[in-house]
Every structure is written in C-alpha cells, then in structure tokens.
C-alpha positions as CSV (number, residue, x, y, z in Angstrom):
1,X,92.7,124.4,96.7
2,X,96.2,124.2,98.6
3,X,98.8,123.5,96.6
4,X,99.4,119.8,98.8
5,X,99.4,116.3,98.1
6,X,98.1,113.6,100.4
7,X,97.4,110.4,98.5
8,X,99.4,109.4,95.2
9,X,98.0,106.5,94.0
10,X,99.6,104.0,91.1
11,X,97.5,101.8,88.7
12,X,99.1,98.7,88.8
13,X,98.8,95.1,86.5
14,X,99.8,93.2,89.8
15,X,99.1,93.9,92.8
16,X,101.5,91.6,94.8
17,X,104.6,92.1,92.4
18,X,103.7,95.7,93.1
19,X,104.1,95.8,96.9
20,X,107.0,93.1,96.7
21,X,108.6,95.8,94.6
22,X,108.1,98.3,97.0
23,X,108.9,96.5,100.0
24,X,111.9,95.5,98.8
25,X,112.6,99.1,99.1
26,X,112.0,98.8,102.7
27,X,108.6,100.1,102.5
28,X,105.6,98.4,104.8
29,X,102.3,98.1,103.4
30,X,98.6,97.6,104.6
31,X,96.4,95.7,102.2
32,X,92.4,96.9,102.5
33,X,90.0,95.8,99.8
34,X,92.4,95.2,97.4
35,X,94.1,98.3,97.8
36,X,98.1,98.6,99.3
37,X,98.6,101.8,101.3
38,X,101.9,102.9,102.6
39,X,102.1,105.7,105.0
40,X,104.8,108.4,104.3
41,X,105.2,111.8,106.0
42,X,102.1,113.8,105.4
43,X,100.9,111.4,102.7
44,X,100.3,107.7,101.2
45,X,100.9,106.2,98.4
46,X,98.7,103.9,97.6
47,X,98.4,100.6,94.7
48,X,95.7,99.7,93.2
49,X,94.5,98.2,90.3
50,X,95.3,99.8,87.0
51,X,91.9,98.6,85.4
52,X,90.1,99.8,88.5
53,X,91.9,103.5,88.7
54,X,91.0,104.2,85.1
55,X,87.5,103.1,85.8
56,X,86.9,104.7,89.0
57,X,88.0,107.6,87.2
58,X,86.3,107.6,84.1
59,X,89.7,107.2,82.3
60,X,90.8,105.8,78.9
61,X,93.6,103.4,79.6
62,X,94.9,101.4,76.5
63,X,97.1,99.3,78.9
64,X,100.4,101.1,77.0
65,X,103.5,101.7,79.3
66,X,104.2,104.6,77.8
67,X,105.8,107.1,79.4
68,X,102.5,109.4,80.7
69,X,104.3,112.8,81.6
70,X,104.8,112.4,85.1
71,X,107.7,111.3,87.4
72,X,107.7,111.1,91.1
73,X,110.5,112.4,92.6
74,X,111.8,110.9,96.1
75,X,114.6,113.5,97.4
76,X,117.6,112.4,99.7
77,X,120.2,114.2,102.0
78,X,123.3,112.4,100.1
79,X,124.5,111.4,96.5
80,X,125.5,108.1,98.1
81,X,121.7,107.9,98.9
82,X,120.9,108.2,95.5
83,X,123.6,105.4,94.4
84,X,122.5,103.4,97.0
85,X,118.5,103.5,96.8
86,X,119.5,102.5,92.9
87,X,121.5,99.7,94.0
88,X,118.4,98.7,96.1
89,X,115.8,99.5,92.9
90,X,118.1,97.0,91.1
91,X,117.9,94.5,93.5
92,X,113.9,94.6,93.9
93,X,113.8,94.4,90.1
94,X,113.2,98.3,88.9
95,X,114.2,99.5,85.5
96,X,116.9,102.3,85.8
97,X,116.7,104.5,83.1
98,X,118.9,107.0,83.8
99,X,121.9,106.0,85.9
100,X,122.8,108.4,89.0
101,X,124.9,111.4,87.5
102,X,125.5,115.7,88.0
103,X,122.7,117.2,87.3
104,X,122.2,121.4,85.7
105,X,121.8,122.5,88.8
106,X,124.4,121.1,90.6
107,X,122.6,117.8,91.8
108,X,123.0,114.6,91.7
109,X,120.1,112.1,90.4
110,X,119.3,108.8,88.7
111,X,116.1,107.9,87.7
112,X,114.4,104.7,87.3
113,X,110.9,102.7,86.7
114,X,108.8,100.0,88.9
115,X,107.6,97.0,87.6
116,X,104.1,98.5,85.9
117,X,106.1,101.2,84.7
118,X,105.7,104.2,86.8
119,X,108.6,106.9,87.1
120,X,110.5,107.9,89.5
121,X,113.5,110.1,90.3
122,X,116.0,109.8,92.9
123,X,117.9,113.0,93.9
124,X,120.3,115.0,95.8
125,X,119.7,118.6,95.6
126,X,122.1,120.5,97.6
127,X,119.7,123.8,97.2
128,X,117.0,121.9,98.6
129,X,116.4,121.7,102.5
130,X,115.5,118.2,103.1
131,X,114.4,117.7,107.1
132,X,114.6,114.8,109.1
133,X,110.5,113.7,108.7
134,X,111.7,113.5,105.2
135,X,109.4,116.7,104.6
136,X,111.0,119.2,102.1
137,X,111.3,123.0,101.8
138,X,111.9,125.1,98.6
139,X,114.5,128.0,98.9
140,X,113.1,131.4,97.8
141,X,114.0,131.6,94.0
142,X,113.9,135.3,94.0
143,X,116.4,135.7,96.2
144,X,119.1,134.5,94.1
C-alpha cells in the first residue's frame, strides 16, 4: 500500500449544514446520492451521513462528539492565512478551539471544529514546502 490519501470522508448529522459549512469556506461541492464531494488536489473530501459511514463500515458509533484521535490538517503559505481562514471558520459557524498562536517548531497554527465536530488544524510551517497546487513536500528530517 502507498503511503497516499485520495478520499477523506466525514460522517456527518446534516448533510446541508455540513456543506453550507464548508462552502462558506469557499469550497464547491457536487451532491450524488446523498453524498457531497469536493475535489481538492490529488484528493476529495467527501460528506456523508454519519449513520451511513458507521454502517457501511461495520462501525460502532454512539453518536458522541468526542474528540476520536484524529485532526485534519489544512497547511498554508502565511500566518495571516491561518488568521484569516479562522476569521472565515468563525464566520461559517466552526468552533475554534485553539486560537492561532507559535507553535514548537517555529509555526504558527490555530485549530478549530465543523459543525458535527470533526478537527481540523490550520498551519503555517515555515519548514514545510507548500507548492502552488496546494500539494505539500516534507524536508528530509535526517538532514538536520
């Protein structure tokens, strides 16, 4: 298996206050058999129902919004990117959680929650090479 993504998909409780959520964010979104997809570079990220994801994948789901152990991470060129794609979250009715600030390694992030509860973090990191198709490249940790 290739260590690659392509589809990300997130259970929601409402589908249309999902994608309203998202394209506040400026995202566009194609509805197919009760299913959102938006396209992003090398990969979707899809909505669905909550209640169908669990059962499609023969999951347990209690309904809590705890938090699960996983965070999404959207990367940016700028800290002012960060500061304003919160400002935007706020406006489309997301939860921040953690307001933009320095990171440990000399970042800058903020993180926040959609309306069913899914995490995500918003960050600049300067060690990161972020290229225009929004595609992102590690640098070699062993050469440091």
């Amino acid at each position: 298996m290739e260590p690659r993504v392509t589809l990300i998909t997130l259970g929601v409780s409402d589908l249309t206050r999902a994608r309203t959520f998202y394209e506040r964010l400026g995202w566009r979104g194609q509805e197919a058999e009760e299913t959102v997809f938006f396209q992003g570079p090398g990969h979707a990220i899809v909505l669905w129902s909550r209640a169908k994801l669990a059962d499609d994948g023969a999951l347990h789901d209690d309904g809590a919004d705890a938090f699960g152990g996983v965070a999404l991470a959207h990367n940016v060129a700028s800290r002012e990117e960060v500061d304003r794609i919160v400002e935007d979250v706020i406006d489309a009715g997301g939860e921040v959680t953690k307001p933009p600030a320095e990171t440990f390694y000399g970042g800058y992030a903020a993180y926040f929650r959609d309306p069913d509860g899914h995490v995500w973090e918003v960050a600049h990191n300067p060690s990161f090479t972020l290229h225009a198709d929004g595609t992102l490249t590690l640098p070699d940790f062993g050469a440091r």
